[in-house]
N, C-alpha and C positions, 0 to 999 in steps of 0.2 A: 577622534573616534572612528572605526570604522563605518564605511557608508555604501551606501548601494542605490541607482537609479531605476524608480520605477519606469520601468520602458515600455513594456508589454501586458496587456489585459485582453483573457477572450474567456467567453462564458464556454464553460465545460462540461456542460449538464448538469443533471444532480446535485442541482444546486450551489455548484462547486463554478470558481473562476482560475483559470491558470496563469499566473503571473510570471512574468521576467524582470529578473535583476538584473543590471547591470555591473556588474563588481569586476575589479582588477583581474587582470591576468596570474597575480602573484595569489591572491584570493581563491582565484578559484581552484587555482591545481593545488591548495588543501584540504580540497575533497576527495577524500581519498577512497571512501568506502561506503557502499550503498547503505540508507538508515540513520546515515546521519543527516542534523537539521540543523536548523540556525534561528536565536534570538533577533525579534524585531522589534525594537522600543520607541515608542514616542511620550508625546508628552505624559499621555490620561492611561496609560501601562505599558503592557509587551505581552507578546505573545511567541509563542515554537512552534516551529511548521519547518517538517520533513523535506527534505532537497529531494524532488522528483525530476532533475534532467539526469543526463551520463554523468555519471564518476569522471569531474576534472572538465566539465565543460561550460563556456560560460553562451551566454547568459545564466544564470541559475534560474530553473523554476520551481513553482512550489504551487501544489493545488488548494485551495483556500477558500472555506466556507465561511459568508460573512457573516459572524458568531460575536465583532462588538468589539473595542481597542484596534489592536496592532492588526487581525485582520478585517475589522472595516477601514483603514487606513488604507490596507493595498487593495480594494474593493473600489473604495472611491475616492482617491487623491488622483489628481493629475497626471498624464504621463510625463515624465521630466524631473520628477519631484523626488528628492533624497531622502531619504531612510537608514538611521543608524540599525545596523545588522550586524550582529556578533558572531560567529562561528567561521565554518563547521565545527558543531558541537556531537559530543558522542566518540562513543568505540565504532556504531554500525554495523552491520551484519557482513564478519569476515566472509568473501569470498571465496575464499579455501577452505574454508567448512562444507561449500555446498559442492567440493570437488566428488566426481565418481558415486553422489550419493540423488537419490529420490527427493525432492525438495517442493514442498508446498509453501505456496504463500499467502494467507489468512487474514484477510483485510477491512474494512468497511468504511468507507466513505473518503474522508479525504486521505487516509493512510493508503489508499492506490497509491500516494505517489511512490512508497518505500517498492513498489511493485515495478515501476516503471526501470529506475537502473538496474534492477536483477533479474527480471522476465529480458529486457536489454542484451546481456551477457549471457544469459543461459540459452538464447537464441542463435547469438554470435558463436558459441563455443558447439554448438550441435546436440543439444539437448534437450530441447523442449517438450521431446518425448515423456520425459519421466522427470514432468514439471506440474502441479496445479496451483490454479489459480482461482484459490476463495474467497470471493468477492459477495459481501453482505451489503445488501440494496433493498429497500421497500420494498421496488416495484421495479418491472424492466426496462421503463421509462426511467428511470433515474439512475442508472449505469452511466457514468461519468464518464470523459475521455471515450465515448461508443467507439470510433473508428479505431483507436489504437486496441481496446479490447478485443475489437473484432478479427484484427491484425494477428493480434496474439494468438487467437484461435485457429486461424487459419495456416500460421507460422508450424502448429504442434503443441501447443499450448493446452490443457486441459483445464475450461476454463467451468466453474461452478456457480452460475449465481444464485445465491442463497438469498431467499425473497420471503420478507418478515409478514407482506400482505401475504403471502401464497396465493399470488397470483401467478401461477404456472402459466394458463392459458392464456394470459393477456399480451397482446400486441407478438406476435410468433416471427414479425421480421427484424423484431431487435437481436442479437447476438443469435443467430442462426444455430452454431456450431457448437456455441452453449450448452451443457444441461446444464437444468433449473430443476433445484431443491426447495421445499419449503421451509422457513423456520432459520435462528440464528445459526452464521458461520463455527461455531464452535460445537453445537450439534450435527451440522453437516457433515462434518470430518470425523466426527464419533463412529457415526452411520456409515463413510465410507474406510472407515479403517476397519469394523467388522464386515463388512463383506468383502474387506480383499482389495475394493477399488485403488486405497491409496495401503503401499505396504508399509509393517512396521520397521524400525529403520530408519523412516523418513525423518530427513529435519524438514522441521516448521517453522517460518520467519512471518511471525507475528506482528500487527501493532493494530491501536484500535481503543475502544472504549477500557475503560479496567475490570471489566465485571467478564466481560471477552477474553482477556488475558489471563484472567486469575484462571479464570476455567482451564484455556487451555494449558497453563502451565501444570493444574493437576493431573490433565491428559498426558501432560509428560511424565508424568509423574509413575504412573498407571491405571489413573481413576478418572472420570468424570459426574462430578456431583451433579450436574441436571438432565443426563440419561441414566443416572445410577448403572453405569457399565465400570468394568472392571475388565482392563485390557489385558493379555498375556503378554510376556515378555517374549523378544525382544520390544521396549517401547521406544516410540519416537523422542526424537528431541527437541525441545522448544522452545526456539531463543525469541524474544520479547525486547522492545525497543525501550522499557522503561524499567 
């Protein structure tokens, strides 16, 4: 079967730990496209969890909130210690979709990691201008991976963090560069796509709880059921990891 070495463990914030697998060189350049994830089985289940390094690089990592099976396994097993790992699994979010286009990406907790290889690329290719970054977080102490967020920010990144305590004014030296919204990622994007912040047009590369997606997919749609808005056309597009 295939297998993977836990190698690497560091606490990520937010409750969140970022792990490294060690997997073949043949293994890894099967990842081919940001979004996709891979099955981790042991004995007592298995669990899925999003590839959050570069497209085709190894170690792989993965952000991982310990939630019980396969991720308290990579939480608290040994470093050294082998793990059956199945994938990359998934289509992922083609690439070439986000070519010459506005592209937001709408996340919340551990699905930062689908953020990491395509905020990545859209840095690398000169765009980060007409990139955001909706990131849904309690509190702004609990922003995950801080230094690379900050990074992002700083890079051109327009980074939004949407904070369910609305706690706008709390701690003001976390993510500087930041705005802070209050209330879920999928109302934030409502709000900034009627004022123009984010234009319609945009693709959206979503992943995240289902109650988050469902929504946003009706915002693709033209509607959204818990601002009661109804958007005009042109509407954005909203590809969803599930």
């Amino acid at each position: 079967m295939p297998s993977a070495i836990l190698s690497a463990r560091h606490d990520a914030g937010g409750e969140l730990f970022l792990v490294s697998l060690d997997v073949g060189d043949e293994v890894a350049r099967a990842y081919t496209t940001p979004g996709q994830y891979v099955e981790v089985k042991i004995a007592s289940g298995k669990g899925y969890f999003v590839l959050a390094s570069e497209v085709g690089d190894a170690p792989w990592q993965l952000l991982v909130k310990n939630a019980g099976d396969a991720a308290d396994a990579l939480v608290t097993l040994p470093l050294g210690s082998a793990l059956e790992v199945i994938g990359p699994l998934g289509a992922g979010f083609s690439t070439s979709r986000m070519e010459s286009r506005h592209v937001v990406i709408a996340v919340v907790g551990s699905a930062l990691g689908v953020a990491r290889p395509v905020l990545g690329r859209r840095i690398r290719d000169g765009v980060a201008a007409s990139t955001h970054l909706f990131l849904g977080v309690r509190a702004p102490t609990d922003v995950p991976i801080l230094s690379e967020v900050e990074r992002w920010a700083e890079q051109g990144v327009r980074v939004v963090l949407c904070l369910s305590r609305s706690e706008l004014d709390h701690h003001p030296e976390v993510a500087k560069r930041a705005r802070r919204v209050a209330g879920y990622v999928q109302n934030a994007l409502v709000r900034a796509l009627q004022a123009g912040d984010v234009p319609h047009g945009t693709l959206v590369i979503a992943a995240g709880p289902d109650a988050m997606l469902a929504e946003l997919r009706a915002l693709g749609r033209g509607t959204s059921p818990s601002e009661g808005a109804v958007l005009a056309a042109p509407s954005i597009e909203v590809l969803t990891n599930v």
